[in-house]
N, C-alpha and C positions, 0 to 999 in steps of 0.2 A: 179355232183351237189349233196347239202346234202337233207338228204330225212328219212321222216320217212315211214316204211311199214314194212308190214304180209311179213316175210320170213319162217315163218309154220306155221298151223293151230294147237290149242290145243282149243279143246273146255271147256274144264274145268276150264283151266287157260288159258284165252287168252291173256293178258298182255307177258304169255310166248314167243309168235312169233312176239313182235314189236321188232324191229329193227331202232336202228337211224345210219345212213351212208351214204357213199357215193353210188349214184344209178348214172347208163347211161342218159345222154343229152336225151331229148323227141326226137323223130324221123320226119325228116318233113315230109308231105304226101298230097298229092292235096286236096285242101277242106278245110283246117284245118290250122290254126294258133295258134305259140306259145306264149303262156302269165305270164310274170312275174309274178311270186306272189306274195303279201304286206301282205297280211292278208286270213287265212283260219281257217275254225272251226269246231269244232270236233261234229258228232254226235252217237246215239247209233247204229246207221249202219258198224263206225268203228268198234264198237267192237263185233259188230254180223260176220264182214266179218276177224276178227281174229279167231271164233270160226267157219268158215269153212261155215256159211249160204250165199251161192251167190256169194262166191269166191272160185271154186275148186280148188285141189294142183295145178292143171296141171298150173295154171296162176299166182303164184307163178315165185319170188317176187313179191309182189305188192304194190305202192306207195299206204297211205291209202287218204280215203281224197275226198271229193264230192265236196267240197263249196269253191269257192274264189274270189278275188276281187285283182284286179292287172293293170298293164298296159301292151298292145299288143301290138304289133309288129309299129302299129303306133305310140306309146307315146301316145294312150288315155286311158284314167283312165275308166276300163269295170269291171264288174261284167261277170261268170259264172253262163250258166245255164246247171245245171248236168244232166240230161238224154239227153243219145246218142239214136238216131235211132228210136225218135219218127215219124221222119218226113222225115225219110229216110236221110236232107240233110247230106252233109259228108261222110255218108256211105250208102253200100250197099241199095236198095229198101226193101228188104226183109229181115235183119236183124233186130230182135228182139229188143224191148227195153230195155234199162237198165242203170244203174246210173256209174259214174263214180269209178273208183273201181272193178268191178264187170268184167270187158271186156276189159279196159280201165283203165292204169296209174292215179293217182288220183293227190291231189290239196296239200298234205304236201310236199310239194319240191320247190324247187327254180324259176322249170319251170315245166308248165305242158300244152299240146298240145290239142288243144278239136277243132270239128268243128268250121268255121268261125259261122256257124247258130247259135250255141249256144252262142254267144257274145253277151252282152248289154251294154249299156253304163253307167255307174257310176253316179248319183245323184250328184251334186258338195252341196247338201247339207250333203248327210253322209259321213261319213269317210271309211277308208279301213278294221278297225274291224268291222263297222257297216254294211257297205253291206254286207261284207263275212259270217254273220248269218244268210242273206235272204234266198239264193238256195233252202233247203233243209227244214228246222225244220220249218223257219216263212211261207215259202210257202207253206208246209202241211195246217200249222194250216190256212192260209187264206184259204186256196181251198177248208179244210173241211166244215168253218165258212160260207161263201159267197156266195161259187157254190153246194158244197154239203147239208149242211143243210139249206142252203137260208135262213138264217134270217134276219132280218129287223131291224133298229134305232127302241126301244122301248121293243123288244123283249128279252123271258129269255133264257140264257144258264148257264147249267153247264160243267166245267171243272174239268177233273178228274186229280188228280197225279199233284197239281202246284208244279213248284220247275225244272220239264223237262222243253228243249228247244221247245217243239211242245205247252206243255201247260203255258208256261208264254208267249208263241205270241197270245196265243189265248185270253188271259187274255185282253193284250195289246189293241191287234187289236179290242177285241169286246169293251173295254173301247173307245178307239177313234171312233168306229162305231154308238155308241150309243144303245148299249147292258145292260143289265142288267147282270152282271157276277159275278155267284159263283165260288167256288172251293172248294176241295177239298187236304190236304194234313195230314200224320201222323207225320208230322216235324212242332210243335209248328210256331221256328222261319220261316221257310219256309210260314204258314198260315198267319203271320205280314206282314210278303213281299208279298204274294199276293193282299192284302188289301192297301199295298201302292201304288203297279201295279194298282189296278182298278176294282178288286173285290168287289162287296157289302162287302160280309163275306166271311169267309173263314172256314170249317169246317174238324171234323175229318171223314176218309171214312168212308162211311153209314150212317153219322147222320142225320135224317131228316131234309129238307127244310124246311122253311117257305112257299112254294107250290111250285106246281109243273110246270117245266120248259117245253119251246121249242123246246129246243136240247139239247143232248149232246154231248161233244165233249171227246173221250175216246181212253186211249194210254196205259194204265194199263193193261187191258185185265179181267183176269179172278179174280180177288182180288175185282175189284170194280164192275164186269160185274152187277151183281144184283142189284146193288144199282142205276148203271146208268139206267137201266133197269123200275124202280121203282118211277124212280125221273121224269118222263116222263111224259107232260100231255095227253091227249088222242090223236092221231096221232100227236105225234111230231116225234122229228130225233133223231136216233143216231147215229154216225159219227164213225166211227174209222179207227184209222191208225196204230196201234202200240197194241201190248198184253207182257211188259215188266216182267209182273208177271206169263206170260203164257198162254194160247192162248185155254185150254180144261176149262174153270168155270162149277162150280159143279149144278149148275141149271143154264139152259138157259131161263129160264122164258117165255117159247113158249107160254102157254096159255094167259099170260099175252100181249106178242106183238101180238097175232093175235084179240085175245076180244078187244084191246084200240086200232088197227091197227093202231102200233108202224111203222115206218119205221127205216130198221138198213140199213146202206150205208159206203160200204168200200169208203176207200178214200187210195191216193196213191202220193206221191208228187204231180203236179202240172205242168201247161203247160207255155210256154216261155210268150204266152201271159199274163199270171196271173201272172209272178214274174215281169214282164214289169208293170202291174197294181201297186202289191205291192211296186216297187220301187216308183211312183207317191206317191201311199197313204203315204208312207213314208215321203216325203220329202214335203208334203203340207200339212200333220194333224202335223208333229214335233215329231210321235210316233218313238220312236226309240228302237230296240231290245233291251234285258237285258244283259248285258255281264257277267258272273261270274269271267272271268279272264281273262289277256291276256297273255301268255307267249311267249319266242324266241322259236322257232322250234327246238332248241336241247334239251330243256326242254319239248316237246312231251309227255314224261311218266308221266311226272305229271299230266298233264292236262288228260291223259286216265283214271290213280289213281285215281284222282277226279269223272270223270263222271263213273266208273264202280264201285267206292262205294255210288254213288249217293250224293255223298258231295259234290252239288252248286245247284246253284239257275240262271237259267239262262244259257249261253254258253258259252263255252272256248274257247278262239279264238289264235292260234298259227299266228307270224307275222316272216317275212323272214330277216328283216331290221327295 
């Protein structure tokens, strides 16, 4: 079957180890069902797991690919939910958790094999590009938004770095929540499309609010750490799931979160129950992901090109057929 995957890891240049071609049939295995692919979408875990983070050689080849939306073995139109071995089902008791990819053949191929647990059923109000953005990118951002920093219809968030897949869901989702939602981006046009998304305003990183917010929700890391830091009212949240700009920020602003006791809260994808929720929210607010593009699966490299020079807005979604 045709397939795209990490056939070496170069961290420098990771685009160097994608490979499109022919890969092996998924393997059956008790527990586990195989599912068509329609539509699957790229995020920056692709290309962290080309640069060798959470994909050692030894697992090589690897199909890349977390997120999809397909039909199973029955002919029902399901969604993928990518982490394996949260709940044991499918595998081992005692095996560790981890996303697809990582342990496990991923979602750019024509078939890919995932526990039966991790199956849900398909919306017949989204389409097959539109679920295949949930899994991964819109699931963070709801899990950060909702479970993590628990805010409420009426309440303020900021978003750092609009323009990503984690922060235009969150854009989204907190507009149909009934959120007050800024952002943040250094890309002019990228700051107009947040604003059409559902952002109050949209500013350049670090410039001051008009006050100070509830949460924040942060994927940037250390480029805007301070500012999210800063933007903060006295015990609010900050969320993160993502440090794209790098992961060491030159002041952690410690005096500042223990005096206004900040709370800071990793976030980390998301559980079957919460993409099961998202899929509802989805399909009864009308809110539907951003797509930046769609292309055929053998056009893969483009769609990497795009997101590793950060040129879109929204998510790339590769389709099989």
């Amino acid at each position: 079957m045709f397939a795209a995957y990490a056939a070496r890891i170069d961290r420098d240049q990771p685009l160097n180890g994608l490979e499109l071609g022919e890969r092996p049939e998924p393997e059956a295995r008790a527990g586990w069902t195989t599912v068509t692919v329609k539509a699957a979408s790229l995020n920056h875990h692709d290309l962290w797991s080309l640069r060798g983070v959470g994909l050692p050689e030894e697992k090589l080849p690897m199909i890349l690919g977390c997120d999809a939306a397909g039909i199973d073995e029955d002919g029902n139109e399901v969604v993928l939910h990518s982490v394996i071995g949260q709940t044991g089902h499918g595998v081992g008791p005692d095996e560790p958790r981890s996303i697809l990819t990582e342990r496990y053949q991923g979602t750019f191929a024509e078939r890919v094999t995932v526990p039966r647990w991790n199956v849900l059923p398909k919306p017949k109000e989204l389409s097959f590009e539109e679920a295949a953005c949930l899994p991964t990118a819109w699931l963070t951002a709801y899990r950060m938004l909702f479970t993590n920093a628990g805010v409420r219809p009426g309440d303020s968030v900021l978003v750092q770095g609009a323009g990503g897949g984690v922060a235009t869901a969150a854009i989204a989702l907190g507009k149909a929540a009934g959120l007050r939602v800024f952002a943040t981006s250094r890309d002019e046009e990228k700051r107009k499309r947040a604003v059409e998304l559902g952002a109050v305003e949209a500013y350049e990183p670090g410039a001051r609010l008009p006050g100070r917010v509830d949460a924040v929700i942060e994927t940037v890391g250390a480029a805007t750490w301070s500012h999210s830091v800063k933007s903060l009212r006295p015990g609010g949240t900050l969320v993160i799931s993502g440090a794209t700009s790098g992961d060491r920020p030159s002041y952690a602003e410690l005096t500042r979160i223990f005096f206004l006791e900040l709370k800071v809260v990793g976030s980390t994808m998301g559980s079957k129950d919460e993409l099961e929720d998202l899929l509802s929210f989805c399909a009864a607010t009308g809110v539907r992901p951003v797509i930046d593009d769609v292309l055929p699966l053998d056009r893969a490299r483009e769609g990497f090109e795009k997101m590793a020079a950060g040129d879109l807005f929204g998510k790339v979604v590769l389709t099989t057929s």
